[in-house]
C-alpha positions in Angstrom: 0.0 0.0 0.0 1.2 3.6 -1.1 2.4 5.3 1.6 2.1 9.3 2.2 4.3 10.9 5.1 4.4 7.8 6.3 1.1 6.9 7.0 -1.3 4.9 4.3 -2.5 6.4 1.4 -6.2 6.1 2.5 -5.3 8.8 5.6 -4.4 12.3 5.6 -2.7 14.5 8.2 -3.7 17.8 9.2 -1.5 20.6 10.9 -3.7 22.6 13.5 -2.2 25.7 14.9 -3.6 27.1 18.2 -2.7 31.0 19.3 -3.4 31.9 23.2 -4.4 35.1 21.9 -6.9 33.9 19.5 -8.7 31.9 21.9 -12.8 31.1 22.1 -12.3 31.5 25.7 -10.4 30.8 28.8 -7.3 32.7 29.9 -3.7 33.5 28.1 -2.6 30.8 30.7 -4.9 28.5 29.7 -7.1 28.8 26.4 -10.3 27.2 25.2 -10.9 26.7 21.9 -14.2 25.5 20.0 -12.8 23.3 17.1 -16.2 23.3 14.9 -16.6 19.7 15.7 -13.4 18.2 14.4 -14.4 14.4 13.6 -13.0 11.0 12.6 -10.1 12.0 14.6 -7.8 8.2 14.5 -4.3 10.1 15.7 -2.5 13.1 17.1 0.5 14.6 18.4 2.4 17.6 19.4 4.2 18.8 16.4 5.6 22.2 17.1 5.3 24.7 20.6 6.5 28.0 20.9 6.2 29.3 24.6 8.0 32.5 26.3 10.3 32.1 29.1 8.0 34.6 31.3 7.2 32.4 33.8 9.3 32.9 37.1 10.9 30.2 38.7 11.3 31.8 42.1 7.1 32.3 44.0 6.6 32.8 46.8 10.0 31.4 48.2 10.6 31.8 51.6 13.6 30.7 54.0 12.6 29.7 57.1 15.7 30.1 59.4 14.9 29.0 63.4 17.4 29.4 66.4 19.0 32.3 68.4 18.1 34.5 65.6 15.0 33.7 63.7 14.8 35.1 60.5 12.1 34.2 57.6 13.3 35.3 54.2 11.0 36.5 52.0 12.7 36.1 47.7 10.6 38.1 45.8 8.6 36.3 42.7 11.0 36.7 39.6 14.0 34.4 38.0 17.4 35.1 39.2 21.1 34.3 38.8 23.8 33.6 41.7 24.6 37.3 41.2 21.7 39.0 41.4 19.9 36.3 44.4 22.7 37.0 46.7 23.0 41.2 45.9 19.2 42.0 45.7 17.9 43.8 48.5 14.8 41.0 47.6 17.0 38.4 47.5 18.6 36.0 49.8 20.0 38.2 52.1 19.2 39.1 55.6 21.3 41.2 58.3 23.3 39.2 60.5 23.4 36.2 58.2 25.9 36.5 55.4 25.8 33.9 52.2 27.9 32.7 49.7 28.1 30.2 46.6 30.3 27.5 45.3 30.7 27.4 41.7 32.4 24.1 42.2 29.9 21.8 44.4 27.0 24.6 42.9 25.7 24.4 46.5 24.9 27.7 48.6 26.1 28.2 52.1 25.5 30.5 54.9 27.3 31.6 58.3 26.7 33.9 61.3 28.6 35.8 63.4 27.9 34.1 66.9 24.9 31.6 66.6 23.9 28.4 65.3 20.6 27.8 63.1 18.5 25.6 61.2 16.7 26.3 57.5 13.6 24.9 55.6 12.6 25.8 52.8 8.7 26.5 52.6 7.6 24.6 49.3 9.2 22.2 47.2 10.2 24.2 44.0 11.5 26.8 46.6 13.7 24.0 47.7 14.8 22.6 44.6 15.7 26.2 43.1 18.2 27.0 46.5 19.2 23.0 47.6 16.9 23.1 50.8 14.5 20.6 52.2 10.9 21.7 53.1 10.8 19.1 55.8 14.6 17.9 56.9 15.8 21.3 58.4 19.4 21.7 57.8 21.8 22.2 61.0 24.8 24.7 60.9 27.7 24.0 62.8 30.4 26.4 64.5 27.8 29.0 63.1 28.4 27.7 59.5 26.3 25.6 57.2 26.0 24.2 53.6 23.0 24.0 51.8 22.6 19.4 51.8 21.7 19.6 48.1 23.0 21.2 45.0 21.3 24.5 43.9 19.6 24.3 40.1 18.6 28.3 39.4 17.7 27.9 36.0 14.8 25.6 37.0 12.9 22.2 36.5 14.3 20.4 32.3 11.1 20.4 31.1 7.9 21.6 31.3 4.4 19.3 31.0 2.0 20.4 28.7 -1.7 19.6 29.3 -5.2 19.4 27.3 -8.4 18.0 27.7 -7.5 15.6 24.7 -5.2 13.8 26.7 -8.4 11.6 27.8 -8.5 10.5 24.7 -4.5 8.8 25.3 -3.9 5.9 27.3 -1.0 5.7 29.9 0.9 3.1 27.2 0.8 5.8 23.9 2.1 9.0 25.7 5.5 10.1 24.8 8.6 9.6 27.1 6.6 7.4 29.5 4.3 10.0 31.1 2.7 8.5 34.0 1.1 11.5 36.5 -2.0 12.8 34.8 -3.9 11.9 32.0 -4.2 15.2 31.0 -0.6 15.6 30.0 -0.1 15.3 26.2 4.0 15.9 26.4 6.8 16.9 28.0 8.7 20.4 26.2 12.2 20.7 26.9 13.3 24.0 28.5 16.2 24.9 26.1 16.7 28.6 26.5 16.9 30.7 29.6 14.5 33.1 31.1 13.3 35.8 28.4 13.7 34.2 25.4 11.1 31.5 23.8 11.1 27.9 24.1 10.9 26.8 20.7 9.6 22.6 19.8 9.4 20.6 17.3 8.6 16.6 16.6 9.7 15.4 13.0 9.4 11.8 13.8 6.4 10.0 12.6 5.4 8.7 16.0 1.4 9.6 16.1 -0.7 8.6 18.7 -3.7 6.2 17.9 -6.2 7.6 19.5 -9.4 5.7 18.0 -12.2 6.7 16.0 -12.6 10.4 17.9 -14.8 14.0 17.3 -12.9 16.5 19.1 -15.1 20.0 19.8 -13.2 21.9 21.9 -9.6 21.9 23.3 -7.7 23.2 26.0 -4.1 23.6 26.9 -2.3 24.6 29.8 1.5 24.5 31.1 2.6 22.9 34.7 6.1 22.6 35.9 6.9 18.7 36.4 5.8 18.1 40.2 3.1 20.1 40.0 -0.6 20.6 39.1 -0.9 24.3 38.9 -1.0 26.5 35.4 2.6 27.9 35.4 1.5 31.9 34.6 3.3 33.3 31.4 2.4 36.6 32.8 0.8 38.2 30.2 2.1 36.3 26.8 0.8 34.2 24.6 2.0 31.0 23.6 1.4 28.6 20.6 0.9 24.8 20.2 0.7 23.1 16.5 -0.8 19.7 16.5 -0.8 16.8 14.1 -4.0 15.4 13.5 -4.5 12.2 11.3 -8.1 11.6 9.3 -9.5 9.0 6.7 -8.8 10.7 3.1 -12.3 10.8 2.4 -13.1 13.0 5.8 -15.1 15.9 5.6 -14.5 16.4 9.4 -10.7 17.9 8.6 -11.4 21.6 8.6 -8.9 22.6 5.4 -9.2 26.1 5.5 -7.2 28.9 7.5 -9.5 30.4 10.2 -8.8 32.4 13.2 -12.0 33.2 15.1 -11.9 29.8 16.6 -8.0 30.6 17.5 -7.1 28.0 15.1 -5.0 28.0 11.2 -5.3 24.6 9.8 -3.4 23.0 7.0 -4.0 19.7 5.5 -1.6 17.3 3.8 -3.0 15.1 1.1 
Protein backbone atom coordinates (compact mmCIF):
# COMPACT_ATOMS: atom_id res chain seq x y z
CA UNK A 1 0.00 0.00 0.00
CA UNK A 2 1.18 3.58 -1.13
CA UNK A 3 2.40 5.33 1.59
CA UNK A 4 2.07 9.28 2.16
CA UNK A 5 4.29 10.89 5.06
CA UNK A 6 4.42 7.79 6.34
CA UNK A 7 1.12 6.93 7.04
CA UNK A 8 -1.30 4.87 4.33
CA UNK A 9 -2.52 6.42 1.36
CA UNK A 10 -6.18 6.10 2.52
CA UNK A 11 -5.34 8.84 5.59
CA UNK A 12 -4.38 12.31 5.61
CA UNK A 13 -2.73 14.48 8.18
CA UNK A 14 -3.70 17.79 9.20
CA UNK A 15 -1.48 20.65 10.93
CA UNK A 16 -3.67 22.61 13.53
CA UNK A 17 -2.18 25.67 14.95
CA UNK A 18 -3.62 27.11 18.24
CA UNK A 19 -2.68 30.97 19.27
CA UNK A 20 -3.39 31.93 23.20
CA UNK A 21 -4.38 35.13 21.88
CA UNK A 22 -6.93 33.95 19.53
CA UNK A 23 -8.74 31.93 21.94
CA UNK A 24 -12.80 31.12 22.10
CA UNK A 25 -12.34 31.51 25.71
CA UNK A 26 -10.38 30.81 28.76
CA UNK A 27 -7.26 32.72 29.94
CA UNK A 28 -3.66 33.46 28.11
CA UNK A 29 -2.57 30.82 30.67
CA UNK A 30 -4.93 28.46 29.69
CA UNK A 31 -7.14 28.81 26.37
CA UNK A 32 -10.30 27.21 25.18
CA UNK A 33 -10.89 26.71 21.91
CA UNK A 34 -14.24 25.47 20.05
CA UNK A 35 -12.78 23.28 17.13
CA UNK A 36 -16.16 23.28 14.86
CA UNK A 37 -16.58 19.68 15.66
CA UNK A 38 -13.41 18.20 14.45
CA UNK A 39 -14.35 14.43 13.59
CA UNK A 40 -13.00 10.97 12.61
CA UNK A 41 -10.15 12.01 14.56
CA UNK A 42 -7.76 8.23 14.46
CA UNK A 43 -4.33 10.11 15.65
CA UNK A 44 -2.49 13.11 17.08
CA UNK A 45 0.51 14.60 18.45
CA UNK A 46 2.43 17.59 19.38
CA UNK A 47 4.24 18.79 16.39
CA UNK A 48 5.61 22.23 17.13
CA UNK A 49 5.31 24.66 20.57
CA UNK A 50 6.54 28.05 20.94
CA UNK A 51 6.18 29.29 24.57
CA UNK A 52 7.95 32.48 26.30
CA UNK A 53 10.32 32.09 29.07
CA UNK A 54 8.01 34.61 31.31
CA UNK A 55 7.16 32.42 33.80
CA UNK A 56 9.29 32.94 37.12
CA UNK A 57 10.92 30.16 38.67
CA UNK A 58 11.26 31.77 42.10
CA UNK A 59 7.13 32.28 43.99
CA UNK A 60 6.61 32.80 46.77
CA UNK A 61 9.95 31.35 48.22
CA UNK A 62 10.57 31.80 51.60
CA UNK A 63 13.56 30.68 53.98
CA UNK A 64 12.61 29.74 57.07
CA UNK A 65 15.73 30.10 59.41
CA UNK A 66 14.93 28.95 63.40
CA UNK A 67 17.40 29.36 66.42
CA UNK A 68 19.05 32.25 68.37
CA UNK A 69 18.13 34.50 65.62
CA UNK A 70 15.03 33.74 63.68
CA UNK A 71 14.80 35.10 60.53
CA UNK A 72 12.08 34.23 57.56
CA UNK A 73 13.29 35.28 54.17
CA UNK A 74 11.01 36.49 52.01
CA UNK A 75 12.74 36.10 47.72
CA UNK A 76 10.63 38.05 45.77
CA UNK A 77 8.59 36.26 42.68
CA UNK A 78 10.99 36.67 39.62
CA UNK A 79 14.04 34.42 38.00
CA UNK A 80 17.41 35.12 39.16
CA UNK A 81 21.13 34.28 38.82
CA UNK A 82 23.79 33.59 41.70
CA UNK A 83 24.58 37.26 41.24
CA UNK A 84 21.67 39.01 41.40
CA UNK A 85 19.89 36.29 44.39
CA UNK A 86 22.70 36.98 46.71
CA UNK A 87 23.01 41.16 45.90
CA UNK A 88 19.16 41.97 45.67
CA UNK A 89 17.90 43.79 48.55
CA UNK A 90 14.77 40.99 47.60
CA UNK A 91 16.97 38.36 47.48
CA UNK A 92 18.59 36.00 49.76
CA UNK A 93 20.04 38.22 52.11
CA UNK A 94 19.21 39.13 55.57
CA UNK A 95 21.28 41.24 58.26
CA UNK A 96 23.35 39.18 60.50
CA UNK A 97 23.35 36.21 58.21
CA UNK A 98 25.87 36.51 55.44
CA UNK A 99 25.75 33.88 52.17
CA UNK A 100 27.92 32.66 49.75
CA UNK A 101 28.07 30.20 46.60
CA UNK A 102 30.31 27.50 45.31
CA UNK A 103 30.68 27.36 41.71
CA UNK A 104 32.43 24.12 42.20
CA UNK A 105 29.86 21.85 44.43
CA UNK A 106 27.02 24.57 42.88
CA UNK A 107 25.75 24.40 46.51
CA UNK A 108 24.89 27.70 48.64
CA UNK A 109 26.15 28.21 52.07
CA UNK A 110 25.52 30.46 54.88
CA UNK A 111 27.31 31.60 58.29
CA UNK A 112 26.72 33.87 61.31
CA UNK A 113 28.59 35.76 63.38
CA UNK A 114 27.92 34.11 66.86
CA UNK A 115 24.90 31.65 66.64
CA UNK A 116 23.92 28.43 65.33
CA UNK A 117 20.59 27.79 63.10
CA UNK A 118 18.53 25.61 61.18
CA UNK A 119 16.75 26.30 57.45
CA UNK A 120 13.65 24.92 55.57
CA UNK A 121 12.64 25.84 52.85
CA UNK A 122 8.66 26.53 52.58
CA UNK A 123 7.62 24.63 49.28
CA UNK A 124 9.17 22.15 47.16
CA UNK A 125 10.18 24.17 44.03
CA UNK A 126 11.54 26.78 46.64
CA UNK A 127 13.67 24.04 47.73
CA UNK A 128 14.79 22.64 44.60
CA UNK A 129 15.71 26.19 43.14
CA UNK A 130 18.23 26.98 46.48
CA UNK A 131 19.20 23.01 47.59
CA UNK A 132 16.87 23.05 50.80
CA UNK A 133 14.52 20.58 52.25
CA UNK A 134 10.86 21.68 53.08
CA UNK A 135 10.78 19.15 55.81
CA UNK A 136 14.64 17.86 56.94
CA UNK A 137 15.83 21.32 58.38
CA UNK A 138 19.40 21.73 57.79
CA UNK A 139 21.82 22.20 61.04
CA UNK A 140 24.77 24.65 60.89
CA UNK A 141 27.71 23.96 62.83
CA UNK A 142 30.38 26.39 64.45
CA UNK A 143 27.77 28.97 63.10
CA UNK A 144 28.38 27.71 59.53
CA UNK A 145 26.34 25.59 57.21
CA UNK A 146 26.03 24.25 53.64
CA UNK A 147 23.05 24.02 51.82
CA UNK A 148 22.62 19.42 51.79
CA UNK A 149 21.70 19.57 48.15
CA UNK A 150 23.04 21.18 44.96
CA UNK A 151 21.28 24.52 43.88
CA UNK A 152 19.55 24.33 40.14
CA UNK A 153 18.56 28.28 39.38
CA UNK A 154 17.70 27.93 35.98
CA UNK A 155 14.82 25.56 37.03
CA UNK A 156 12.92 22.24 36.48
CA UNK A 157 14.31 20.41 32.26
CA UNK A 158 11.09 20.44 31.10
CA UNK A 159 7.90 21.64 31.33
CA UNK A 160 4.38 19.32 30.96
CA UNK A 161 2.04 20.40 28.71
CA UNK A 162 -1.67 19.61 29.30
CA UNK A 163 -5.22 19.41 27.25
CA UNK A 164 -8.42 18.01 27.74
CA UNK A 165 -7.52 15.63 24.71
CA UNK A 166 -5.25 13.76 26.73
CA UNK A 167 -8.44 11.62 27.80
CA UNK A 168 -8.50 10.48 24.70
CA UNK A 169 -4.54 8.80 25.28
CA UNK A 170 -3.92 5.94 27.29
CA UNK A 171 -0.99 5.71 29.90
CA UNK A 172 0.85 3.11 27.22
CA UNK A 173 0.80 5.83 23.94
CA UNK A 174 2.14 8.97 25.75
CA UNK A 175 5.51 10.12 24.79
CA UNK A 176 8.57 9.62 27.08
CA UNK A 177 6.63 7.38 29.49
CA UNK A 178 4.32 9.97 31.06
CA UNK A 179 2.71 8.51 34.02
CA UNK A 180 1.14 11.51 36.54
CA UNK A 181 -2.02 12.82 34.81
CA UNK A 182 -3.87 11.85 32.04
CA UNK A 183 -4.16 15.17 31.01
CA UNK A 184 -0.59 15.64 30.01
CA UNK A 185 -0.13 15.29 26.21
CA UNK A 186 3.99 15.93 26.35
CA UNK A 187 6.79 16.94 28.03
CA UNK A 188 8.66 20.40 26.24
CA UNK A 189 12.25 20.75 26.94
CA UNK A 190 13.26 24.03 28.47
CA UNK A 191 16.18 24.91 26.11
CA UNK A 192 16.67 28.56 26.51
CA UNK A 193 16.86 30.75 29.56
CA UNK A 194 14.53 33.14 31.10
CA UNK A 195 13.34 35.84 28.40
CA UNK A 196 13.68 34.18 25.39
CA UNK A 197 11.11 31.52 23.84
CA UNK A 198 11.15 27.88 24.08
CA UNK A 199 10.94 26.79 20.72
CA UNK A 200 9.63 22.57 19.83
CA UNK A 201 9.37 20.58 17.28
CA UNK A 202 8.64 16.62 16.57
CA UNK A 203 9.67 15.37 13.04
CA UNK A 204 9.35 11.83 13.84
CA UNK A 205 6.38 10.02 12.61
CA UNK A 206 5.42 8.68 16.02
CA UNK A 207 1.44 9.64 16.11
CA UNK A 208 -0.74 8.55 18.75
CA UNK A 209 -3.71 6.17 17.88
CA UNK A 210 -6.24 7.64 19.51
CA UNK A 211 -9.38 5.69 17.97
CA UNK A 212 -12.22 6.74 15.99
CA UNK A 213 -12.64 10.36 17.89
CA UNK A 214 -14.83 14.01 17.35
CA UNK A 215 -12.94 16.52 19.10
CA UNK A 216 -15.10 20.00 19.78
CA UNK A 217 -13.16 21.92 21.93
CA UNK A 218 -9.64 21.89 23.33
CA UNK A 219 -7.71 23.25 25.99
CA UNK A 220 -4.10 23.63 26.89
CA UNK A 221 -2.33 24.62 29.78
CA UNK A 222 1.48 24.45 31.13
CA UNK A 223 2.58 22.86 34.74
CA UNK A 224 6.13 22.57 35.91
CA UNK A 225 6.90 18.74 36.40
CA UNK A 226 5.78 18.08 40.19
CA UNK A 227 3.06 20.12 39.95
CA UNK A 228 -0.58 20.58 39.06
CA UNK A 229 -0.91 24.33 38.90
CA UNK A 230 -0.96 26.51 35.35
CA UNK A 231 2.60 27.88 35.35
CA UNK A 232 1.52 31.90 34.56
CA UNK A 233 3.34 33.28 31.37
CA UNK A 234 2.41 36.65 32.83
CA UNK A 235 0.85 38.22 30.15
CA UNK A 236 2.13 36.28 26.77
CA UNK A 237 0.78 34.18 24.60
CA UNK A 238 1.97 30.98 23.56
CA UNK A 239 1.40 28.60 20.62
CA UNK A 240 0.87 24.78 20.15
CA UNK A 241 0.70 23.06 16.54
CA UNK A 242 -0.81 19.67 16.53
CA UNK A 243 -0.82 16.80 14.07
CA UNK A 244 -3.95 15.39 13.53
CA UNK A 245 -4.53 12.21 11.33
CA UNK A 246 -8.08 11.60 9.30
CA UNK A 247 -9.46 9.02 6.73
CA UNK A 248 -8.78 10.73 3.06
CA UNK A 249 -12.33 10.77 2.44
CA UNK A 250 -13.06 12.95 5.83
CA UNK A 251 -15.10 15.89 5.57
CA UNK A 252 -14.52 16.42 9.43
CA UNK A 253 -10.72 17.88 8.62
CA UNK A 254 -11.40 21.58 8.55
CA UNK A 255 -8.91 22.57 5.35
CA UNK A 256 -9.18 26.13 5.55
CA UNK A 257 -7.19 28.92 7.49
CA UNK A 258 -9.54 30.39 10.17
CA UNK A 259 -8.84 32.41 13.16
CA UNK A 260 -12.02 33.24 15.08
CA UNK A 261 -11.89 29.77 16.65
CA UNK A 262 -7.98 30.61 17.49
CA UNK A 263 -7.09 27.98 15.13
CA UNK A 264 -4.98 28.02 11.16
CA UNK A 265 -5.26 24.63 9.82
CA UNK A 266 -3.42 23.01 6.98
CA UNK A 267 -4.02 19.67 5.53
CA UNK A 268 -1.60 17.35 3.78
CA UNK A 269 -2.98 15.06 1.13
Amino acid sequence: MEEVYGIASTLKIGEITFHSAQRTSGTSDHPIYVTRNIQNTFGLKLKRAEIPFSFYLFEECKVLITGTHPVTINIADGNYSVTTLLSDPQGLRDAGYTFSYDSRTLKFSVTHASANFSLLANNDRCASLLGLSTTIPAVSSNSSLVFPYTASLTGPTYLNLHSNLGALLSTAKRNSSIESSGTIIARIPITTIPGNVIFYTDDTEKVFNVGESSIQQVDFWLTHPTESVPISLNGQPFSIELSMIFPTSSSGMPNRRFSSSGMTTMTKQ
